[in-house]
PyMOL Python script that loads the backbone (N, CA, C, O; Angstrom):
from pymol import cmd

cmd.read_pdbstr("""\
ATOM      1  N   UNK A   1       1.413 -25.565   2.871  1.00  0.00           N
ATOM      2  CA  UNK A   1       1.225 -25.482   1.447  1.00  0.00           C
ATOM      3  C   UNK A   1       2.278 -26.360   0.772  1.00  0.00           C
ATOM      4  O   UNK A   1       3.443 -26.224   1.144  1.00  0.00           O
ATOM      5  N   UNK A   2       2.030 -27.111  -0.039  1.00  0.00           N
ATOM      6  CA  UNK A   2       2.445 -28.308  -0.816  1.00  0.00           C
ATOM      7  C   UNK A   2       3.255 -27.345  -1.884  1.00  0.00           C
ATOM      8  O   UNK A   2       2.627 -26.450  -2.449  1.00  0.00           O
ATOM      9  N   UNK A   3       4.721 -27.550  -2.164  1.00  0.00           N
ATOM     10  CA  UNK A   3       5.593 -26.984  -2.932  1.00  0.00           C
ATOM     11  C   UNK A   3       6.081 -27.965  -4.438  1.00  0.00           C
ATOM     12  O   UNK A   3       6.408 -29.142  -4.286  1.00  0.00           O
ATOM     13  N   UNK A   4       6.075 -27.315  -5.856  1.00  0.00           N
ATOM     14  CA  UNK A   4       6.198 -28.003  -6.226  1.00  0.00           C
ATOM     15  C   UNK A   4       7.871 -28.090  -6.988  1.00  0.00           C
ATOM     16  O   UNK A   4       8.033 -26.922  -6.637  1.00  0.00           O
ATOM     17  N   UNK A   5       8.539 -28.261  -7.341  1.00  0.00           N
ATOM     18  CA  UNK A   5      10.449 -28.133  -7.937  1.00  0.00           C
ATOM     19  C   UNK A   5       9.976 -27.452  -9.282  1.00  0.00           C
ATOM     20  O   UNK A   5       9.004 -27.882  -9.902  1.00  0.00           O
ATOM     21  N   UNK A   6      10.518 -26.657  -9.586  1.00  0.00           N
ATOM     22  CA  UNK A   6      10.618 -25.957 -11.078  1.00  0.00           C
ATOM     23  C   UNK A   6      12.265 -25.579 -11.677  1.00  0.00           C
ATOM     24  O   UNK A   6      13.177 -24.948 -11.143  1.00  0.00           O
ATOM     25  N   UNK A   7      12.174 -26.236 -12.948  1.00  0.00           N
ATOM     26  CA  UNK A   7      13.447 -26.065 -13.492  1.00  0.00           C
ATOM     27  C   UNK A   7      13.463 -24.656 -14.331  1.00  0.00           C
ATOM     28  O   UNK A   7      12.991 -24.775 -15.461  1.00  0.00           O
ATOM     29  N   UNK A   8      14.006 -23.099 -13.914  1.00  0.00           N
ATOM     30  CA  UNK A   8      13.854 -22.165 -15.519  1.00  0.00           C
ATOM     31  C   UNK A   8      15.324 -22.097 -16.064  1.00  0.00           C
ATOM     32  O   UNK A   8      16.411 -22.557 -15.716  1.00  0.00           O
ATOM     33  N   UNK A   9      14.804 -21.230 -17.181  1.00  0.00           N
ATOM     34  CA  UNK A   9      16.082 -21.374 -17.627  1.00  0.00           C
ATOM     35  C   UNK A   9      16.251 -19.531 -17.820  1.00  0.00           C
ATOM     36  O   UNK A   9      15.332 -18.753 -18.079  1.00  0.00           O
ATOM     37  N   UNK A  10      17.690 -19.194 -17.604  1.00  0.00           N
ATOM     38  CA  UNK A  10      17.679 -17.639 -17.435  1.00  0.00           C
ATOM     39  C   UNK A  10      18.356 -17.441 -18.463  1.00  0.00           C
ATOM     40  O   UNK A  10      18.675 -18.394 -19.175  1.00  0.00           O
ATOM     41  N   UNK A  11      18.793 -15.904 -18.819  1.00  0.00           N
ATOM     42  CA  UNK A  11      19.827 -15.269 -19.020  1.00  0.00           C
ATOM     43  C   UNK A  11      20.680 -15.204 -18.341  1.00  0.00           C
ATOM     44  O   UNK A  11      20.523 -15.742 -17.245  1.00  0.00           O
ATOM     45  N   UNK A  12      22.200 -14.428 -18.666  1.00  0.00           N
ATOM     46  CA  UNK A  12      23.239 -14.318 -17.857  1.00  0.00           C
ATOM     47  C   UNK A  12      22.775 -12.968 -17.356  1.00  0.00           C
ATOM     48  O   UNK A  12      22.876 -12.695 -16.160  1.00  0.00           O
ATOM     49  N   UNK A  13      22.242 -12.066 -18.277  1.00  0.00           N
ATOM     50  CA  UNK A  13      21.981 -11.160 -17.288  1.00  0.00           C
ATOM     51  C   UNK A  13      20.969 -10.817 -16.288  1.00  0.00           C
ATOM     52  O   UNK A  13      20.997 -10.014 -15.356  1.00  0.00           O
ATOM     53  N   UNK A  14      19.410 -12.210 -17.017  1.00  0.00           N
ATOM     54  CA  UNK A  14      18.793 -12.044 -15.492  1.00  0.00           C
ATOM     55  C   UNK A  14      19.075 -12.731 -14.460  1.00  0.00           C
ATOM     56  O   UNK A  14      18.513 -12.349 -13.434  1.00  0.00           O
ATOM     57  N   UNK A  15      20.067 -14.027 -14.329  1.00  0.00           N
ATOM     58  CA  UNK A  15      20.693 -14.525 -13.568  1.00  0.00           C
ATOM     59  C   UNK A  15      21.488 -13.149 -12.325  1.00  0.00           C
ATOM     60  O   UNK A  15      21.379 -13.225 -11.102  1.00  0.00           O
ATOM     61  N   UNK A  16      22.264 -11.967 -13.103  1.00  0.00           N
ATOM     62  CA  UNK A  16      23.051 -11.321 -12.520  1.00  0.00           C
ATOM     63  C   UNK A  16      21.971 -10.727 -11.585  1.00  0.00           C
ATOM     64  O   UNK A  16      22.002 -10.647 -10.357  1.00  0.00           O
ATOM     65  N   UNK A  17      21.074 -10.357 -12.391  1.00  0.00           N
ATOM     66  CA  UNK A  17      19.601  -8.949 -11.440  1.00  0.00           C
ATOM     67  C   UNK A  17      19.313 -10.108 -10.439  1.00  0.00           C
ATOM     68  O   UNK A  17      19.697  -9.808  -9.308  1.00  0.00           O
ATOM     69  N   UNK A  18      18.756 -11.330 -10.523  1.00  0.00           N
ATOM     70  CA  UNK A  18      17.948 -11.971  -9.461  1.00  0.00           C
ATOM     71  C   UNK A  18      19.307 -11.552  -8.385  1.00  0.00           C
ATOM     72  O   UNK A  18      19.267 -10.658  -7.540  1.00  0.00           O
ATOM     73  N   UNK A  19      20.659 -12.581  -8.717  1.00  0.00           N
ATOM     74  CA  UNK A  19      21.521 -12.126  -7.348  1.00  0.00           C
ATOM     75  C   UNK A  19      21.782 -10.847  -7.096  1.00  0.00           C
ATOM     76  O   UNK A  19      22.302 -10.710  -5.988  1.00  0.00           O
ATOM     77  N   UNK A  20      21.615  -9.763  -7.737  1.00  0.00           N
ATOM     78  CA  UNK A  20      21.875  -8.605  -7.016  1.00  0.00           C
ATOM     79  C   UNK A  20      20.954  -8.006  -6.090  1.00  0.00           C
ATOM     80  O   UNK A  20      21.013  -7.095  -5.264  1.00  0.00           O
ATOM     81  N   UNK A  21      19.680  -9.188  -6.683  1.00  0.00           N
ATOM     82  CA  UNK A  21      18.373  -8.822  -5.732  1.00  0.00           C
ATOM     83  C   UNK A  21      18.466  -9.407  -4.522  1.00  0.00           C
ATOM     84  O   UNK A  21      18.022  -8.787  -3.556  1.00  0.00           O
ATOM     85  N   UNK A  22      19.223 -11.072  -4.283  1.00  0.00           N
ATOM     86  CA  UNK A  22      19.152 -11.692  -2.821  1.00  0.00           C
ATOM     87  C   UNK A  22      20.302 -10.631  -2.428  1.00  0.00           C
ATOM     88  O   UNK A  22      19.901  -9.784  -1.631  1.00  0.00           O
ATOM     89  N   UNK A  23      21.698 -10.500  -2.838  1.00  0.00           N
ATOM     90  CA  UNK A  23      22.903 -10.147  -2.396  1.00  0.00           C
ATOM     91  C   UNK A  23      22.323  -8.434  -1.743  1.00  0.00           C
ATOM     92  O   UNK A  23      23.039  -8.013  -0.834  1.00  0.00           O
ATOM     93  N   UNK A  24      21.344  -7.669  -2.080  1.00  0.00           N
ATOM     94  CA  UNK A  24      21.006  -6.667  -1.645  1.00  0.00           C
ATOM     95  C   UNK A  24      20.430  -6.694  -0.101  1.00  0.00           C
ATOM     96  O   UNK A  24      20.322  -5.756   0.688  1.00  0.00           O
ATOM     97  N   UNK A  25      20.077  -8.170   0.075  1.00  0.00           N
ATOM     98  CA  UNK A  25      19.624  -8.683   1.485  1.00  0.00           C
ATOM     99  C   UNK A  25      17.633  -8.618   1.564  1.00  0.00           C
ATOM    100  O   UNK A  25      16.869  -8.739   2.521  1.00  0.00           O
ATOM    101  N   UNK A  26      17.342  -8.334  -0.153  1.00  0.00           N
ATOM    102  CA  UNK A  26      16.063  -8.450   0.477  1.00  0.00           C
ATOM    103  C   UNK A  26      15.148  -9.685   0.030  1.00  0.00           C
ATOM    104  O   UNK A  26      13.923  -9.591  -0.051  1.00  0.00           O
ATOM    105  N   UNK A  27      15.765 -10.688  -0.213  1.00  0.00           N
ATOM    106  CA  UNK A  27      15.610 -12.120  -0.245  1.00  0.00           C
ATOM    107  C   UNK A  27      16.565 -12.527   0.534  1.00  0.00           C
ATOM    108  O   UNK A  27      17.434 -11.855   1.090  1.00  0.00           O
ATOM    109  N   UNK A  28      16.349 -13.841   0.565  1.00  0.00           N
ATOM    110  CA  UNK A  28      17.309 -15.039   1.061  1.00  0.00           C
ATOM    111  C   UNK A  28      17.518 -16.008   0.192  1.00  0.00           C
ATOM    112  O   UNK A  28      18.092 -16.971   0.700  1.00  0.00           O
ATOM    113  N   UNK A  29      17.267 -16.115  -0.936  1.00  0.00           N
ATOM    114  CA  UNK A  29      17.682 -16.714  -2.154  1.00  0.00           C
ATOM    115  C   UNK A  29      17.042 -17.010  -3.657  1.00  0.00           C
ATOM    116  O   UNK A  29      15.928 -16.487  -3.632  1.00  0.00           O
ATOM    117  N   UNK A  30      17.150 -17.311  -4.296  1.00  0.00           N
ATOM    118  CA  UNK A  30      16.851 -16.863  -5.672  1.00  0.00           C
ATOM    119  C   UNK A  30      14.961 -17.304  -5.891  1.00  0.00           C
ATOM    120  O   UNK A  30      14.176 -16.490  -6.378  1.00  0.00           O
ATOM    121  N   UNK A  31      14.524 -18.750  -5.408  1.00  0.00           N
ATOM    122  CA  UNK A  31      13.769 -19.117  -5.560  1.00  0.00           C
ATOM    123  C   UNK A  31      12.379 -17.735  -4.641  1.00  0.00           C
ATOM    124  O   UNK A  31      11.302 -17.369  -5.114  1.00  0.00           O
ATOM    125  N   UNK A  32      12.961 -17.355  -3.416  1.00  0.00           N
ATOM    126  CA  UNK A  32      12.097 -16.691  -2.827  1.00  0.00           C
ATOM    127  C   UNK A  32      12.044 -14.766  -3.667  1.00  0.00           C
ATOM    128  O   UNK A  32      11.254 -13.870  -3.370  1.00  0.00           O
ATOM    129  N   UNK A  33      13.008 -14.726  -4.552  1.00  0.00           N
ATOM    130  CA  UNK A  33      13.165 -13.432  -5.134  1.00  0.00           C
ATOM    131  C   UNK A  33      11.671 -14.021  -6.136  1.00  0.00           C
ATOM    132  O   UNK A  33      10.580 -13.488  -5.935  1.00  0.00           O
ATOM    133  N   UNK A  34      11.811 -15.018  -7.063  1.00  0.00           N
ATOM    134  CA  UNK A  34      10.969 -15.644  -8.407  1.00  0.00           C
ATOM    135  C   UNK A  34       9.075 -15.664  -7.804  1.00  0.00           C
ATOM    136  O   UNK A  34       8.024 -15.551  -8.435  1.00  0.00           O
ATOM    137  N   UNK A  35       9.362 -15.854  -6.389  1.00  0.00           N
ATOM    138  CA  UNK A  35       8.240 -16.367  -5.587  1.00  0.00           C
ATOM    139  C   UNK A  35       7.288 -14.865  -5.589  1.00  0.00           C
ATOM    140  O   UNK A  35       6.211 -14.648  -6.143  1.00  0.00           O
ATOM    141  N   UNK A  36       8.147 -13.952  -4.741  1.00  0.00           N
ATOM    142  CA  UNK A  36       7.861 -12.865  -4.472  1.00  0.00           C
ATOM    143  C   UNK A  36       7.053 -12.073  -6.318  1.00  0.00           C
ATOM    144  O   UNK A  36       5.913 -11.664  -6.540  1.00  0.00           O
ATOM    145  N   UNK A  37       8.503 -12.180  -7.426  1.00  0.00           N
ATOM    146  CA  UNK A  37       7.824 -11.647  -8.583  1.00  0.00           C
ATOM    147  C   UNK A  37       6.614 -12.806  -8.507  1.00  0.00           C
ATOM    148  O   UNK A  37       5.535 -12.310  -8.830  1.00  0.00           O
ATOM    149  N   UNK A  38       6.577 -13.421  -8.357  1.00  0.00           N
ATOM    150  CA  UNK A  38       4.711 -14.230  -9.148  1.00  0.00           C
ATOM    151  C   UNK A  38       3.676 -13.791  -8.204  1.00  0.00           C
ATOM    152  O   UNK A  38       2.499 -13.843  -8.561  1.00  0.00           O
ATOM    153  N   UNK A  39       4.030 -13.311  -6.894  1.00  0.00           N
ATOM    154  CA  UNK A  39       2.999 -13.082  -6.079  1.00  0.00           C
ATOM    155  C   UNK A  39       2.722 -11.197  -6.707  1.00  0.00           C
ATOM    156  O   UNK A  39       1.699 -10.521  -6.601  1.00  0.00           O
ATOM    157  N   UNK A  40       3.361 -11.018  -7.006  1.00  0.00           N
ATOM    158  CA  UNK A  40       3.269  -9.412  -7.180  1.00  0.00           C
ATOM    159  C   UNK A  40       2.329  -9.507  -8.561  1.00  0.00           C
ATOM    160  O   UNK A  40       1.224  -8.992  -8.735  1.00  0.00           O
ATOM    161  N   UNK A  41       3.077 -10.290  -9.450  1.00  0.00           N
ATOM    162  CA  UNK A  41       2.182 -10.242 -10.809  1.00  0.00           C
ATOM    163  C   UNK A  41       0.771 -11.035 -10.262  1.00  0.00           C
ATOM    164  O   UNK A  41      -0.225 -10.665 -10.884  1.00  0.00           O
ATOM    165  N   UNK A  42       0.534 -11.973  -9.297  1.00  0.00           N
ATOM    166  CA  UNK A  42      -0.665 -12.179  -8.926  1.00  0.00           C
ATOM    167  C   UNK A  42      -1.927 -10.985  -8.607  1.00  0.00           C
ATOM    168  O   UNK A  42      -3.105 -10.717  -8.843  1.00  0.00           O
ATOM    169  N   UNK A  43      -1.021 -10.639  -8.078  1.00  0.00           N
ATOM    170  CA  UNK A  43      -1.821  -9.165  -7.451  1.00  0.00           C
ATOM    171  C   UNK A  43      -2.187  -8.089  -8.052  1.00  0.00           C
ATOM    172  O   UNK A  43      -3.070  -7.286  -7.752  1.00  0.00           O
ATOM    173  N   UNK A  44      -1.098  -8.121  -9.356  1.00  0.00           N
ATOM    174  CA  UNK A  44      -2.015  -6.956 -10.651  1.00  0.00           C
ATOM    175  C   UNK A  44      -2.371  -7.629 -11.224  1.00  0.00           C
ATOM    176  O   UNK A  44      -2.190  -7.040 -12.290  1.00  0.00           O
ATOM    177  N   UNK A  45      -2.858  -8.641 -11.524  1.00  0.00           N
ATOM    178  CA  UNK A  45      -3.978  -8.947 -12.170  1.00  0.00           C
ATOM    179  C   UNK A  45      -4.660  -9.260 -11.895  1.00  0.00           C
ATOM    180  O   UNK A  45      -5.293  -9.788 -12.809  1.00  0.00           O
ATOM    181  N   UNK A  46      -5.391  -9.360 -10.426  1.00  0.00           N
ATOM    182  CA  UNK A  46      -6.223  -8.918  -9.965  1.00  0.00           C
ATOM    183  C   UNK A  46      -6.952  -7.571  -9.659  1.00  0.00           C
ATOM    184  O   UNK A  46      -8.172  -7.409  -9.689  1.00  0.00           O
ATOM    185  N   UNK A  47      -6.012  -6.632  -9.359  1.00  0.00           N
ATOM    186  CA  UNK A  47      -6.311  -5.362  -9.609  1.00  0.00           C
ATOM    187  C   UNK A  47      -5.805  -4.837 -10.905  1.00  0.00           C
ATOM    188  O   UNK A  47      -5.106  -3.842 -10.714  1.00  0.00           O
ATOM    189  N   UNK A  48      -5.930  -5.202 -12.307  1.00  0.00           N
ATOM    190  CA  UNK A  48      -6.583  -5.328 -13.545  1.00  0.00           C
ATOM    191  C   UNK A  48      -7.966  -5.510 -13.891  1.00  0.00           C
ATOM    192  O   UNK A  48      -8.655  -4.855 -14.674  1.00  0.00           O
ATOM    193  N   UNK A  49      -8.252  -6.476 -13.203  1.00  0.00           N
ATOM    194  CA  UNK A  49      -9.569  -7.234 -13.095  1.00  0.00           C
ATOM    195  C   UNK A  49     -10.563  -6.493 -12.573  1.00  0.00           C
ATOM    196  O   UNK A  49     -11.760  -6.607 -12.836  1.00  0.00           O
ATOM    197  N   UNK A  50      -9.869  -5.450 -11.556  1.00  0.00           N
ATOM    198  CA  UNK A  50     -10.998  -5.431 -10.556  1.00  0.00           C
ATOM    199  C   UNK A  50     -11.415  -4.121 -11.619  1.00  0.00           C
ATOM    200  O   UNK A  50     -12.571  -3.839 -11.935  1.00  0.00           O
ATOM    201  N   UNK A  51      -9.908  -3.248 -12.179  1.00  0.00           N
ATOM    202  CA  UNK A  51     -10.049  -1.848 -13.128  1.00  0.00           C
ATOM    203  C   UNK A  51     -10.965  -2.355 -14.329  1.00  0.00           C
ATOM    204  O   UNK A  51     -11.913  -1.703 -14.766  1.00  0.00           O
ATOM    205  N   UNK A  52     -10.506  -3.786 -14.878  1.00  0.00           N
ATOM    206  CA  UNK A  52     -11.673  -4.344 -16.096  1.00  0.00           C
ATOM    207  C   UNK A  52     -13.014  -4.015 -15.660  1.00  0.00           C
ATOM    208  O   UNK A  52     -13.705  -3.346 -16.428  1.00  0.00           O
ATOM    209  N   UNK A  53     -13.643  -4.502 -14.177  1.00  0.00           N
ATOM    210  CA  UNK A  53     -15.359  -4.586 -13.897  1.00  0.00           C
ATOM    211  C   UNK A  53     -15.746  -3.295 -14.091  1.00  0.00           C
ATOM    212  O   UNK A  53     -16.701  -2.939 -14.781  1.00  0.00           O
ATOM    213  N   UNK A  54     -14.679  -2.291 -13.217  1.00  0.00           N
ATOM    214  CA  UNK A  54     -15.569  -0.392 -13.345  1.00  0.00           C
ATOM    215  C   UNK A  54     -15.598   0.006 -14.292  1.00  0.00           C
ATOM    216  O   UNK A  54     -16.491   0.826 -14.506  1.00  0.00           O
ATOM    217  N   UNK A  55     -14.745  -0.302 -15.292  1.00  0.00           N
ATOM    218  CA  UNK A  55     -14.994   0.264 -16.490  1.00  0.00           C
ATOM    219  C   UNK A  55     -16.169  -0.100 -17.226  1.00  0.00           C
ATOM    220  O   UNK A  55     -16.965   0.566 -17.887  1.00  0.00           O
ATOM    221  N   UNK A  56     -16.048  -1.816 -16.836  1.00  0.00           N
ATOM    222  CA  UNK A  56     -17.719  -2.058 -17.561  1.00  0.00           C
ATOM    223  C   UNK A  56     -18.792  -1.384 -17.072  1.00  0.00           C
ATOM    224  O   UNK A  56     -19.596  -0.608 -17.588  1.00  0.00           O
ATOM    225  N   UNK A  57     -18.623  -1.924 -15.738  1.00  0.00           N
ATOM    226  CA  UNK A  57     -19.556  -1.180 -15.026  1.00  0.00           C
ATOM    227  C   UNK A  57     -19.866   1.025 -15.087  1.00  0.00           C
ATOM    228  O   UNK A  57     -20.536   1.914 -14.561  1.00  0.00           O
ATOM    229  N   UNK A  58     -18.867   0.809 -16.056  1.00  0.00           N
ATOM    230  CA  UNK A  58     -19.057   2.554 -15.507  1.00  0.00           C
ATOM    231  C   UNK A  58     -19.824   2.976 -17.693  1.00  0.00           C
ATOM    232  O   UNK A  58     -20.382   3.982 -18.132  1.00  0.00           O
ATOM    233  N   UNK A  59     -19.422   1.622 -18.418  1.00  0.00           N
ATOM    234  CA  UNK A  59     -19.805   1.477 -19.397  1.00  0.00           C
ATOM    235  C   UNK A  59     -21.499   1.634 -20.160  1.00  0.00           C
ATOM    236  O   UNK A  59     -22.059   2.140 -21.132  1.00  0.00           O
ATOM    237  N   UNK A  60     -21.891   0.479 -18.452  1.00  0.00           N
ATOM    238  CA  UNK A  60     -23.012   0.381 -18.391  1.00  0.00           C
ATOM    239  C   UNK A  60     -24.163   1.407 -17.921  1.00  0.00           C
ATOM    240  O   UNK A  60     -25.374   1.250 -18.081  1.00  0.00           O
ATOM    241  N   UNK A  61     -23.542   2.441 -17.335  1.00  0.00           N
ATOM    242  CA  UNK A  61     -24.479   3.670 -16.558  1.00  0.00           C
ATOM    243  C   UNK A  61     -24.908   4.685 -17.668  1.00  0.00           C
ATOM    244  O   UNK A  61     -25.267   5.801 -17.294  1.00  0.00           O
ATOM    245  N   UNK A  62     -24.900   4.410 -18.907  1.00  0.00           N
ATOM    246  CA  UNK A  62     -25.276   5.334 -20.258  1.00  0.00           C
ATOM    247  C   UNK A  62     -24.605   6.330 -20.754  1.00  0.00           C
ATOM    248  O   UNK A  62     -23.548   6.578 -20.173  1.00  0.00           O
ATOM    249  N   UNK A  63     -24.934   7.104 -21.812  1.00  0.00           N
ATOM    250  CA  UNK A  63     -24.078   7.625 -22.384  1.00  0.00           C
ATOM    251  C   UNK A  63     -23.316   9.005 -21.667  1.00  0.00           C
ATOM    252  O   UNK A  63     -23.903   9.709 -20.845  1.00  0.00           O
ATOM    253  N   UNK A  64     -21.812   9.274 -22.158  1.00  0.00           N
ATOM    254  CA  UNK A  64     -21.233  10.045 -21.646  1.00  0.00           C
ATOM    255  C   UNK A  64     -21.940  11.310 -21.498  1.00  0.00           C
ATOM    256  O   UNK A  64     -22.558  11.601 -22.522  1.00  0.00           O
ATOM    257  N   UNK A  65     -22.057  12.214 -20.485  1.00  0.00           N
ATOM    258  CA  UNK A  65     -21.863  13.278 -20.447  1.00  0.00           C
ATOM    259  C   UNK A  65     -20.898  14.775 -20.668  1.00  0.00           C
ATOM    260  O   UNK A  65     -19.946  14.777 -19.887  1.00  0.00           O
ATOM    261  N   UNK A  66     -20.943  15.708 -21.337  1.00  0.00           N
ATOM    262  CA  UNK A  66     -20.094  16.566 -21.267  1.00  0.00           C
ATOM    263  C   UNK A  66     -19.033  16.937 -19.694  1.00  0.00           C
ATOM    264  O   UNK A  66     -19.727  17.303 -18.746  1.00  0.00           O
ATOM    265  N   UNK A  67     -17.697  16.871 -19.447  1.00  0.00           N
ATOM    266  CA  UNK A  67     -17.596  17.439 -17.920  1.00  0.00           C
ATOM    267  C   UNK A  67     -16.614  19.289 -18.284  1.00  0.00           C
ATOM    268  O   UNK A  67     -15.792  19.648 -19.127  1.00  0.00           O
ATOM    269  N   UNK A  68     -17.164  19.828 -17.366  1.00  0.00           N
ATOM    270  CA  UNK A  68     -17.066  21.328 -17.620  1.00  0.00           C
ATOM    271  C   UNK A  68     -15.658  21.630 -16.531  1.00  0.00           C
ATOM    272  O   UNK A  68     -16.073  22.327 -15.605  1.00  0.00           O
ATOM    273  N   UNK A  69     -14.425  21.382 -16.392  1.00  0.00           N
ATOM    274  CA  UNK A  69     -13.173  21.787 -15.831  1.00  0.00           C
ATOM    275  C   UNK A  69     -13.599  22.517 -14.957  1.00  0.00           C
ATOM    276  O   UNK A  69     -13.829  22.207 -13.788  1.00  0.00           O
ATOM    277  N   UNK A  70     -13.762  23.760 -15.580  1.00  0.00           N
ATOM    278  CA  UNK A  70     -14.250  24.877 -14.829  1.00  0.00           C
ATOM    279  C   UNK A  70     -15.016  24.859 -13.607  1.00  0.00           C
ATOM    280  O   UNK A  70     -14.746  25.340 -12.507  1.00  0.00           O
ATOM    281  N   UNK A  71     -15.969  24.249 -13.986  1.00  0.00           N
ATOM    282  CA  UNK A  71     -16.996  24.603 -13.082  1.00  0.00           C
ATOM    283  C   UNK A  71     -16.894  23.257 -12.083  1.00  0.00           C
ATOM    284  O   UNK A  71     -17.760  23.286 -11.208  1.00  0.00           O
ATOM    285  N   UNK A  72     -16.077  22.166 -12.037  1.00  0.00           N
ATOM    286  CA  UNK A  72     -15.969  21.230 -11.208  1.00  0.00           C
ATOM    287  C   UNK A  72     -14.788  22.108 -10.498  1.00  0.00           C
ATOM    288  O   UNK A  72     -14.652  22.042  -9.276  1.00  0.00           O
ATOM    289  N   UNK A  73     -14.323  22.560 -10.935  1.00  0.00           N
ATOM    290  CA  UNK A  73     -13.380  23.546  -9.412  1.00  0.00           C
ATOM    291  C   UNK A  73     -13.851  24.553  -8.953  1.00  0.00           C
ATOM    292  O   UNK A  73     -13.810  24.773  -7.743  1.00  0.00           O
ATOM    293  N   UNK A  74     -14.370  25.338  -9.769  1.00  0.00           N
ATOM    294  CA  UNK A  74     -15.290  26.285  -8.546  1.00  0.00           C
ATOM    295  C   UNK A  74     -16.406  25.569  -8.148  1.00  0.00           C
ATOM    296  O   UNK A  74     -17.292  26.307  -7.717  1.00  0.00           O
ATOM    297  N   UNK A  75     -16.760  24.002  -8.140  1.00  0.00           N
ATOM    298  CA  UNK A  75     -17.683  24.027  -7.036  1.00  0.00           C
ATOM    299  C   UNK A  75     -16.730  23.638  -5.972  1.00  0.00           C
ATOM    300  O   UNK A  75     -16.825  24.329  -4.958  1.00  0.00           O
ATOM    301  N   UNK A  76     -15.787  22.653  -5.950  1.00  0.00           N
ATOM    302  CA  UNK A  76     -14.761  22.424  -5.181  1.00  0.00           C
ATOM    303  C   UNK A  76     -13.883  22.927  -4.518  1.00  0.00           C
ATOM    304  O   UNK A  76     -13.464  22.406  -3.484  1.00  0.00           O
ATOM    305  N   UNK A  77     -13.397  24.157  -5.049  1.00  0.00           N
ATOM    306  CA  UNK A  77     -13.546  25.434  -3.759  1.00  0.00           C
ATOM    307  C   UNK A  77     -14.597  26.011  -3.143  1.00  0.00           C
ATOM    308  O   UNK A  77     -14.643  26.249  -1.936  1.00  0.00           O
ATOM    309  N   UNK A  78     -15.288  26.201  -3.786  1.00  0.00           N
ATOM    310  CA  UNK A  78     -16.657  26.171  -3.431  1.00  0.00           C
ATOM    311  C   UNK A  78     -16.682  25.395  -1.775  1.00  0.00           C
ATOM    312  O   UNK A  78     -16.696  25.929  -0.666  1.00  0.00           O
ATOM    313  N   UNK A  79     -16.680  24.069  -2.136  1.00  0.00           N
ATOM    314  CA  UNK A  79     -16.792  23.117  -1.189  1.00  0.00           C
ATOM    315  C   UNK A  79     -15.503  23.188  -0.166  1.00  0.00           C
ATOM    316  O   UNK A  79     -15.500  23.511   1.022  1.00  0.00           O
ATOM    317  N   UNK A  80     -14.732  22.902  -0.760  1.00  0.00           N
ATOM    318  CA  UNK A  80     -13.506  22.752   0.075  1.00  0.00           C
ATOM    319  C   UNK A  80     -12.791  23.733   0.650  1.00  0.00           C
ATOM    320  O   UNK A  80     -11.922  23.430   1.468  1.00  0.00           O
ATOM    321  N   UNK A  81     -13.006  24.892   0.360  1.00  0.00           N
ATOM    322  CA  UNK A  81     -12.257  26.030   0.639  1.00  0.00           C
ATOM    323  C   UNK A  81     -11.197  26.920  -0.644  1.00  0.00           C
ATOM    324  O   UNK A  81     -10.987  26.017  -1.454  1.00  0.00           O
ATOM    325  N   UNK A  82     -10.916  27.414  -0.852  1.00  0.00           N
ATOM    326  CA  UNK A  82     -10.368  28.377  -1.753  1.00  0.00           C
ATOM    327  C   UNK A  82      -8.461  28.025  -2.085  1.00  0.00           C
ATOM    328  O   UNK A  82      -7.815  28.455  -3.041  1.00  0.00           O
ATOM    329  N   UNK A  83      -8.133  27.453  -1.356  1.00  0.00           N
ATOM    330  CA  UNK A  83      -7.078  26.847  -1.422  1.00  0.00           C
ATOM    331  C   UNK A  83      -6.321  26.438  -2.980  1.00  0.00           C
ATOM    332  O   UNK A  83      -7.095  26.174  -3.900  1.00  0.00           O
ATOM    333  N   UNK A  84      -5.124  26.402  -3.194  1.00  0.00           N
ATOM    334  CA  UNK A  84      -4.379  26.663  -4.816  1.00  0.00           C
ATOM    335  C   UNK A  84      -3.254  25.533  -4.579  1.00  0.00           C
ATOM    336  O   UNK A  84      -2.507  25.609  -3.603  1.00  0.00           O
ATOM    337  N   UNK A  85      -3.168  24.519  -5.480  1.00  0.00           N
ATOM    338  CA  UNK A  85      -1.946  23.617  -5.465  1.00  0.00           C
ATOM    339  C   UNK A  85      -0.906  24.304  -4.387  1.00  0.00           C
ATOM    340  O   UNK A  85      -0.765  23.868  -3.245  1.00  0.00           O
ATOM    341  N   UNK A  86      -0.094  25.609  -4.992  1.00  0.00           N
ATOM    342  CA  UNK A  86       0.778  25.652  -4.515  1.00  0.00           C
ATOM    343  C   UNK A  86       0.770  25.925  -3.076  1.00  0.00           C
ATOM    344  O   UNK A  86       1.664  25.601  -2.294  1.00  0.00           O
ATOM    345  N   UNK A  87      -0.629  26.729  -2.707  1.00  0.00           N
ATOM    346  CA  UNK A  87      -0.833  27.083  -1.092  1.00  0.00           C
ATOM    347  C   UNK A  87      -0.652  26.055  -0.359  1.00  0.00           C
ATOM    348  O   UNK A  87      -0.448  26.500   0.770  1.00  0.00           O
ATOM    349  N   UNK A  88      -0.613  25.125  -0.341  1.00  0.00           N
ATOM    350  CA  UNK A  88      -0.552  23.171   0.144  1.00  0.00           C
ATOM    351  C   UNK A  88       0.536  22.914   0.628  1.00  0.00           C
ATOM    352  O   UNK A  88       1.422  23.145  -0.196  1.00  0.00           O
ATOM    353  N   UNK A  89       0.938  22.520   1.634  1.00  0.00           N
ATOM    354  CA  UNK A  89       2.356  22.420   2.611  1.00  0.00           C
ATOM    355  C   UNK A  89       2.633  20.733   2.351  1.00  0.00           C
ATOM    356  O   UNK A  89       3.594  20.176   2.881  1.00  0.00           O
TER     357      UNK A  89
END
""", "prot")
cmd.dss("prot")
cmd.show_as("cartoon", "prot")
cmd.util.cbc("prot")
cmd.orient("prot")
């Protein structure tokens, strides 16, 4: 992959966070800390994108229905067994 030079320009104090981020040992230097944030913001906004389609998509399946609390947990014990948050190890 073909790399290209980028000049930014920081703060003093995000200058300090990036090195406390290599000096923590989980980079190896500033450019691969900057690399890592763009790949991460790559990745939610893609999974933005993907939360944008279901919503349309969940937009598109017609109008809302009422949902009843109640009765979606007693079918779910129902289903699942009788079990209570706190009974849960």
């Amino acid at each position: 992959m073909s790399t290209v030079r980028k000049t930014i320009t920081l703060t003093a104090q995000q200058d300090k966070w990036v090195k406390q981020q290599v000096d923590a040992g989980g980079y190896t230097n500033d450019s691969e800390y900057i690399r890592d944030l763009i790949r991460r913001e790559q990745e939610r906004g893609t999974e933005i994108d993907a939360i944008r389609a279901a919503l349309v998509e969940g937009a598109q399946t017609g109008e809302p229905r009422p949902f009843d609390a109640l009765a979606f947990n007693q079918r779910m014990r129902a289903k699942h067994g009788k079990r209570k948050p706190q009974d849960r190890g």
